[in-house]
C-alpha positions as CSV (number, residue, x, y, z in Angstrom):
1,X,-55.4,-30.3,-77.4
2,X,-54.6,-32.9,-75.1
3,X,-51.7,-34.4,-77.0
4,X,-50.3,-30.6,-77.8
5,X,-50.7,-30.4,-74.1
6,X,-49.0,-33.6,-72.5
7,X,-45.9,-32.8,-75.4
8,X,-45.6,-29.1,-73.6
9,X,-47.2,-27.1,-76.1
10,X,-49.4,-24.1,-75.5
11,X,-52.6,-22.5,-77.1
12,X,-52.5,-19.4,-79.3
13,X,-53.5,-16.8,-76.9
14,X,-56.3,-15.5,-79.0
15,X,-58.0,-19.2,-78.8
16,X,-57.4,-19.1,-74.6
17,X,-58.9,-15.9,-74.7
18,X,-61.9,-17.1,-76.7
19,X,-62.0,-20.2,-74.7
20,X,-62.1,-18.2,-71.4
21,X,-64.5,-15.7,-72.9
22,X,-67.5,-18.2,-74.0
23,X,-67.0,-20.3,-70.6
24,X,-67.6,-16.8,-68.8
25,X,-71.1,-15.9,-70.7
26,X,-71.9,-20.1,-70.0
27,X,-70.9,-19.5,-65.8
28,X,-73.0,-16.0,-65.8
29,X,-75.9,-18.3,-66.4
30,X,-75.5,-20.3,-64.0
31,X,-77.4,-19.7,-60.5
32,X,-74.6,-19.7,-57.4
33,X,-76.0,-23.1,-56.2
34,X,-76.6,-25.0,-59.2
35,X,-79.3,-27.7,-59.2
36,X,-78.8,-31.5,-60.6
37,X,-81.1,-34.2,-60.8
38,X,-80.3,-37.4,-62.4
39,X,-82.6,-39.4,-64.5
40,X,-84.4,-42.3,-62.4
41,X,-87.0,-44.8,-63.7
42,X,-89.5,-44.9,-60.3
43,X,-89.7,-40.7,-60.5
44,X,-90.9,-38.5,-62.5
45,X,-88.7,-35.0,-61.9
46,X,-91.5,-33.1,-64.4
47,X,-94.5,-34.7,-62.0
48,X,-95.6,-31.8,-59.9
49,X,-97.4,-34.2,-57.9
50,X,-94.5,-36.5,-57.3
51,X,-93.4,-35.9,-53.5
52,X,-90.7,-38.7,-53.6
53,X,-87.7,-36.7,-52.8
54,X,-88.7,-34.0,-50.0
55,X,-88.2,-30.1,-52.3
56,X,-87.2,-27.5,-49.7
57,X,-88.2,-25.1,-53.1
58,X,-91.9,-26.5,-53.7
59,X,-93.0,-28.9,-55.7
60,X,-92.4,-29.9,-59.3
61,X,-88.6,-31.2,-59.4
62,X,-88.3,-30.4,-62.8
63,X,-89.0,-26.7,-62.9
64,X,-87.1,-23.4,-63.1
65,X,-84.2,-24.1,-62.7
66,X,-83.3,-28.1,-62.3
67,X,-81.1,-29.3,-64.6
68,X,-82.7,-32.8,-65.1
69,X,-80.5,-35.7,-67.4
70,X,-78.0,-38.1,-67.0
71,X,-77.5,-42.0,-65.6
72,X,-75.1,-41.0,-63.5
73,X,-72.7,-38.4,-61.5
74,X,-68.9,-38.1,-60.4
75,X,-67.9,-35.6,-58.0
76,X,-64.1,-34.9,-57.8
77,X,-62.5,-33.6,-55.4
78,X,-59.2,-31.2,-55.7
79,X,-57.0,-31.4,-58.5
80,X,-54.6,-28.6,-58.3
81,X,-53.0,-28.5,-61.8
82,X,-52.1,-32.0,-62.2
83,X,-53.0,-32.9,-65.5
84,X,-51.8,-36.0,-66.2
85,X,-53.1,-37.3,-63.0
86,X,-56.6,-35.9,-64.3
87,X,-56.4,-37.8,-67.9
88,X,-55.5,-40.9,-65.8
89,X,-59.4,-40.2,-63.5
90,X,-61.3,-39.7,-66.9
91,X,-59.7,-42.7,-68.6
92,X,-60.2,-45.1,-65.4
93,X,-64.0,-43.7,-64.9
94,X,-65.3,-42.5,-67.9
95,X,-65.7,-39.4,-69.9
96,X,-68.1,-36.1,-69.7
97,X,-71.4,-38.1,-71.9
98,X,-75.0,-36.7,-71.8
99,X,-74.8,-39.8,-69.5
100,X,-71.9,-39.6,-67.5
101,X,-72.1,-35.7,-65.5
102,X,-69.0,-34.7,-63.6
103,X,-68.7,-31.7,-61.2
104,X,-65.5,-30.8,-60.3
105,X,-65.7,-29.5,-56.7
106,X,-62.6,-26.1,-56.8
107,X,-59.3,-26.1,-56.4
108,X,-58.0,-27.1,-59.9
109,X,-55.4,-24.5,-60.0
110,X,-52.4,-24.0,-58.0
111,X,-49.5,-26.1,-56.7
112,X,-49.7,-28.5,-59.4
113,X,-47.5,-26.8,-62.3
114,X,-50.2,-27.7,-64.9
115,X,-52.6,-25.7,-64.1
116,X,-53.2,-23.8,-67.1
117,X,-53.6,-26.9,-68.6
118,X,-56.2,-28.3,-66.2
119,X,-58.2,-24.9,-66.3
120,X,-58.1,-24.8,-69.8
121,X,-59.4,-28.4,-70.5
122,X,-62.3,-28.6,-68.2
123,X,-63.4,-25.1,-69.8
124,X,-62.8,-26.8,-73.4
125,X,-65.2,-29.5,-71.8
126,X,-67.9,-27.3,-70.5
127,X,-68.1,-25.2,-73.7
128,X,-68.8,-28.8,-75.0
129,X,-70.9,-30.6,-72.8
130,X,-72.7,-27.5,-70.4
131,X,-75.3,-29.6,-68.9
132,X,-73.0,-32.6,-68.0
133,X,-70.1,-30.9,-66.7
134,X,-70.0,-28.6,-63.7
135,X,-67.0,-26.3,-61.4
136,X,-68.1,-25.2,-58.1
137,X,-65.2,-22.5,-57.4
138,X,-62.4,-23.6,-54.1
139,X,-60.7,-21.0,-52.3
140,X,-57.9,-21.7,-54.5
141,X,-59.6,-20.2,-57.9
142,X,-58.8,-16.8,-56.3
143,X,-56.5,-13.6,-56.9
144,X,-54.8,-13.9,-53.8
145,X,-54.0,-17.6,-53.6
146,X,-53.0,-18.0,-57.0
147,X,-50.2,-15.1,-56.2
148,X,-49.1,-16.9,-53.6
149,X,-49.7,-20.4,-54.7
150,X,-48.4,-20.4,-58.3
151,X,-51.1,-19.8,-60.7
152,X,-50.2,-16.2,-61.0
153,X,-46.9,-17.2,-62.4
154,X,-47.3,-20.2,-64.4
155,X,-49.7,-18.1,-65.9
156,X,-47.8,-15.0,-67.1
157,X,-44.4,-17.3,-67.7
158,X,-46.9,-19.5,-70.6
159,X,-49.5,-16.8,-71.5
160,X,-49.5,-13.2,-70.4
161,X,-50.9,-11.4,-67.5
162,X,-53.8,-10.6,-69.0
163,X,-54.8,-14.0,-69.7
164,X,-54.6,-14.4,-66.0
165,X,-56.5,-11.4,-65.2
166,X,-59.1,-13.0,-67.8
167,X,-58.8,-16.4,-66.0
168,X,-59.2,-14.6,-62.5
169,X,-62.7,-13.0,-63.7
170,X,-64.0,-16.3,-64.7
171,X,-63.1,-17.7,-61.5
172,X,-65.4,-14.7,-60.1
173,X,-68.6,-16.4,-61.9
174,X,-67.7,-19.7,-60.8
175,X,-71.0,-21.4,-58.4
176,X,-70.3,-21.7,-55.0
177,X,-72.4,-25.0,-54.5
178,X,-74.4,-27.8,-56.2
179,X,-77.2,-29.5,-54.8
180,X,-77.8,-33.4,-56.2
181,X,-80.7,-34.7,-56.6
182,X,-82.3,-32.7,-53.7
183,X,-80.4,-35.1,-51.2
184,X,-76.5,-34.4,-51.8
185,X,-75.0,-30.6,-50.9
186,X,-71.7,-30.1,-52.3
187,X,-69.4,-27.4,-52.5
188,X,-65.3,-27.2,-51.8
189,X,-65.2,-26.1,-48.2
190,X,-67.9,-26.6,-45.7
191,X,-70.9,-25.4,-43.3
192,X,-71.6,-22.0,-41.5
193,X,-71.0,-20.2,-38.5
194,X,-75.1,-19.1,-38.7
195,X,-77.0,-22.7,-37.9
196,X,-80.1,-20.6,-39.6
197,X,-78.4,-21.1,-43.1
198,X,-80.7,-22.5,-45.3
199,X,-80.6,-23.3,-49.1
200,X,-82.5,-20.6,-50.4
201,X,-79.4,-18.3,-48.9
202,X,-76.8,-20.6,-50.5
203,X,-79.0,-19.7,-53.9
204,X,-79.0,-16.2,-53.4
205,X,-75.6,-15.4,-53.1
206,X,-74.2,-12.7,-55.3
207,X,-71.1,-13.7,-57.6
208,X,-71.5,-10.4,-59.3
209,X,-70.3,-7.1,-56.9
210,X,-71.6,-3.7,-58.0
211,X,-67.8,-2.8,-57.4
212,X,-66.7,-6.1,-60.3
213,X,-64.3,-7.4,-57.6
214,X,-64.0,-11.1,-58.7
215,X,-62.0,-11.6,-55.5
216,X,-64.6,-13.3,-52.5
217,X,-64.8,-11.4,-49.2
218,X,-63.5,-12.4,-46.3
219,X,-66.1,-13.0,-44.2
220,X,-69.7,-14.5,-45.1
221,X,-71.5,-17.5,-46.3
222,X,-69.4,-17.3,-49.4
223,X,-65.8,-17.7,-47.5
224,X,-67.4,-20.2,-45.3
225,X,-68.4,-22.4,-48.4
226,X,-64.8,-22.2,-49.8
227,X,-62.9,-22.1,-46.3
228,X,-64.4,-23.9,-43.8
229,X,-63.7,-27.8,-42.4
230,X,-65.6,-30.4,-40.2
231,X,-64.4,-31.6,-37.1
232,X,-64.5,-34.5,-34.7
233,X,-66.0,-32.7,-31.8
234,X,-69.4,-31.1,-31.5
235,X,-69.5,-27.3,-31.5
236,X,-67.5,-24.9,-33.7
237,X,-63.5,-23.5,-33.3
238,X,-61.9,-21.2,-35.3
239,X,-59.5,-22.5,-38.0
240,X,-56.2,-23.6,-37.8
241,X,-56.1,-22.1,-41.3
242,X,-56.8,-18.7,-39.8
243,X,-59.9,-17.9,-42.2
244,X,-63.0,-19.6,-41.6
245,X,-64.0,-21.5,-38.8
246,X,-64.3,-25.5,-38.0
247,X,-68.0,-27.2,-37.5
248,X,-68.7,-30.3,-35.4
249,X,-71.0,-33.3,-36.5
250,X,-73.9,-31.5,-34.5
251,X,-73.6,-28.7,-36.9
252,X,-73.7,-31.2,-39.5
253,X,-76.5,-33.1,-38.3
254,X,-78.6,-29.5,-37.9
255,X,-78.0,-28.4,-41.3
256,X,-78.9,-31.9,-43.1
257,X,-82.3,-31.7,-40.9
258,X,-83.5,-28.6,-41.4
259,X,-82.8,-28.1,-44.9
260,X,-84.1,-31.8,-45.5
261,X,-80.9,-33.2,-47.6
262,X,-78.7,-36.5,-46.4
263,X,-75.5,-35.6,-46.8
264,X,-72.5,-33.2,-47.5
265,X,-69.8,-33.6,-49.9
266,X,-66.9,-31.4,-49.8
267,X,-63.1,-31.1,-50.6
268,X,-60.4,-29.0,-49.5
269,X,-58.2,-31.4,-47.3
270,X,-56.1,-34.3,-48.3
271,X,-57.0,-37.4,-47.3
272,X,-54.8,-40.2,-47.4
273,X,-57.0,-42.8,-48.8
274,X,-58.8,-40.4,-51.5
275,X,-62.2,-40.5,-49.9
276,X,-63.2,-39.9,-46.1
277,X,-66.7,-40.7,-44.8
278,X,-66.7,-38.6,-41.2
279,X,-69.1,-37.2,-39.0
280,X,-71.4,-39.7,-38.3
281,X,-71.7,-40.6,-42.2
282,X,-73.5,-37.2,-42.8
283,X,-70.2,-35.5,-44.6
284,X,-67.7,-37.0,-47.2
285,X,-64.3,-35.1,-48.5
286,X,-63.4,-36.1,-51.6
287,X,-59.2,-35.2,-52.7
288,X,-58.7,-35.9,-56.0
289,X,-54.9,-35.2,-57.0
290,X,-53.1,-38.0,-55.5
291,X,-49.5,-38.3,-54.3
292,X,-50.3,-34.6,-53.8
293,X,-47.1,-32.1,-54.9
294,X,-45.2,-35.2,-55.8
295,X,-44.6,-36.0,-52.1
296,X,-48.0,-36.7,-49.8
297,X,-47.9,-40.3,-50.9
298,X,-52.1,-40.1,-51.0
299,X,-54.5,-41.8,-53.2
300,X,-56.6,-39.8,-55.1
301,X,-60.8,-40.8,-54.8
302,X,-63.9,-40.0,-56.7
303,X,-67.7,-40.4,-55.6
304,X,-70.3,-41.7,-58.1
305,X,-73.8,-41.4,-57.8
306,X,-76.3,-43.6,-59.5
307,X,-80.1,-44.7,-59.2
308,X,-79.9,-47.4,-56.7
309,X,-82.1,-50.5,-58.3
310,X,-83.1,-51.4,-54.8
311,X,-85.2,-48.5,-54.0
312,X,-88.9,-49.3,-53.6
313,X,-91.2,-46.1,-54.0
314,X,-94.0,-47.8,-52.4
315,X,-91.9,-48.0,-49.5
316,X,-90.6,-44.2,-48.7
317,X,-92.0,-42.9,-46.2
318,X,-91.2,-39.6,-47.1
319,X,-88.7,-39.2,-44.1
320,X,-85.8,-41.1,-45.8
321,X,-83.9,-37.8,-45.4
322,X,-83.6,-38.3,-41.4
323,X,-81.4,-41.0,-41.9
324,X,-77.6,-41.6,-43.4
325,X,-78.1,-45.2,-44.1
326,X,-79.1,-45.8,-48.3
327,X,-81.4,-48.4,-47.7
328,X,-84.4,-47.5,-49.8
329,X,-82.7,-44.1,-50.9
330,X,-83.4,-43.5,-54.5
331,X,-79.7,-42.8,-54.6
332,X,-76.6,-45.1,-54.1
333,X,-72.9,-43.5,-53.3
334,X,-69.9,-45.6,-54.4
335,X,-66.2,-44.6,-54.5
336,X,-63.3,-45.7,-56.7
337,X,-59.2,-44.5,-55.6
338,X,-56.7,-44.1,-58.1
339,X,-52.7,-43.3,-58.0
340,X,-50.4,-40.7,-59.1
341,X,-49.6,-41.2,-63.0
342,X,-45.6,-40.6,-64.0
343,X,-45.5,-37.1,-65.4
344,X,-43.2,-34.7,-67.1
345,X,-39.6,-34.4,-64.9
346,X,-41.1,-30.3,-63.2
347,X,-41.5,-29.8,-59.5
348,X,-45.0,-28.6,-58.1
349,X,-44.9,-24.6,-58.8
350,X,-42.1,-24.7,-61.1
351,X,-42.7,-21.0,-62.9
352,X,-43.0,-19.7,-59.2
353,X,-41.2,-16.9,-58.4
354,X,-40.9,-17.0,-54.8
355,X,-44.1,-18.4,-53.5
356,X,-44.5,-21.7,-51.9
357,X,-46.9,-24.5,-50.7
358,X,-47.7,-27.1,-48.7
């Protein structure tokens, strides 16, 4: 697949439709804020008695509906249908394993004019590995943006429409969030207008609209998670984007207290250097498509997250979460940057027929 790919070649449509189809049934499953906790040896996820991380949903970490496994996690940022830059980040960090997890945090369509083939691969990945690799949907994975943004097009000019009206559906089941270990919140775009917002709401968020609409509203907790972006100064503003709104480090700071977590990861914006810690080291955005639309001249960045061999159990006081710093956080963060990759001679949105991007 990836060599018929990266020589230009396409799919039968009846296996992209098949391909499409299982992920579809596999994303129905999942809950709107998935849950991952990685393997560590000083807890015992399955030990109802086990207090070590604080639970905002009760006790005994590796109930309902946990998905427990794994050594360690990468999140990725946006990718935006560049594909060769995406076989470059798996070969310079490792592949989806039973050990190795990846969630890849929205936006993998659009601009980029691989897209199909980026879509198509992760899917191909998490028909293999569905416990160790994991989409949270972007504001990009919708109807609307991928008309104006390229998708649309590409789509049609390789496949057919209704491949893209297939692809738009599963977008509809993608999950909106995914919380780490109890301690890391991710999801593409940011926080809420509503400081009351807790993670039980972020759970029980409908994908699924009596009405089928797989397109999200345009106002709500689900816009917010795929539209929103931090700030410098405290407070909120409305968006320069005009959709959304913009949250300060106070609104940061609220959310990571009262729901008991350390930190929020989130994507959506370039940032020059791949990987940005802001807001008092309570958020990080994570863009992964580097030298973005052949002309940003960025890096792209990834985050990892791995038991950290320092932590001392006996030692957790059970507040750890009031604090950003990792000292004796069963947790470590690192980051790793990586450039743009040479690719194929075709400008970002290529099959576009009059949209554009920026």
């Amino acid at each position: 697949m990836i060599k018929l790919f990266k020589n230009g070649g396409k799919l039968p449509k009846r296996h992209v439709f098949a391909i499409i189809a299982k992920v579809y049934e596999i994303l129905k499953q999942e809950n709107t804020m998935t849950e991952i906790s990685l393997l560590h040896s000083q807890i015992d996820f399955n030990n109802d008695n086990d207090d070590t991380i604080n639970n905002p949903h009760g006790k005994g970490k590796g109930k309902g509906d946990q998905i427990i496994g794994g050594k360690k996690l990468t999140v990725v940022g946006d990718t935006h249908g560049q594909f060769f830059d995406l076989l470059n980040l798996f070969d310079k960090f490792g592949h989806v394993t039973q050990d190795h997890i990846y969630l890849f945090n929205g936006d993998f369509v659009d601009r980029g004019s691989w897209s199909c083939e980026v879509a198509l691969y992760l899917y191909v990945l998490k028909i293999l590995y569905p416990k160790s690799i994991f989409i949270n949907r972007g504001n990009h994975e919708t109807n609307d943006m991928n008309k104006t943004y390229g998708f649309t097009d590409e789509c049609e000019f390789k496949y057919s429409k209704k491949i893209f009206e297939a692809f738009n559906q599963s977008f509809g089941a993608l999950p909106l969030a995914c919380l780490i270990n109890q301690t890391y919140l991710c999801m593409h775009g940011g926080l809420f207008s509503n400081d009351k917002v807790t993670l039980k709401d972020i759970k029980s968020i409908n994908r699924f609209p009596s009405n089928g609409s797989s397109q999200p509203p345009k106002e709500g907790l689900a816009m917010e998670l795929l539209w929103t972006d931090p700030q410098e100064i405290n407070g909120r503003s409305p968006s320069k984007r005009g959709i959304g709104m913009q949250f300060g480090p106070d609104i940061t700071e609220r959310f990571c207290l009262s729901n008991k977590i350390r930190k929020i990861i989130r994507s959506h914006e370039v940032r020059m250097n791949g990987i940005e810690n802001e807001q008092n080291g309570r958020l990080m955005t994570v863009f992964s498509a580097p030298n973005y639309c052949d002309s940003t001249g960025n890096l792209g960045g990834v985050i990892h997250i791995e038991e950290n061999s320092n932590y001392k159990k006996d030692l957790d006081d059970g507040q750890g979460y009031k604090t950003v710093e990792e000292k004796n956080c069963p947790w470590i963060l690192t980051t790793e940057t990586f450039e743009a990759v040479p690719h194929p001679d075709l400008k970002p949105m290529a099959y576009s027929k009059g949209g554009f991007g920026f």
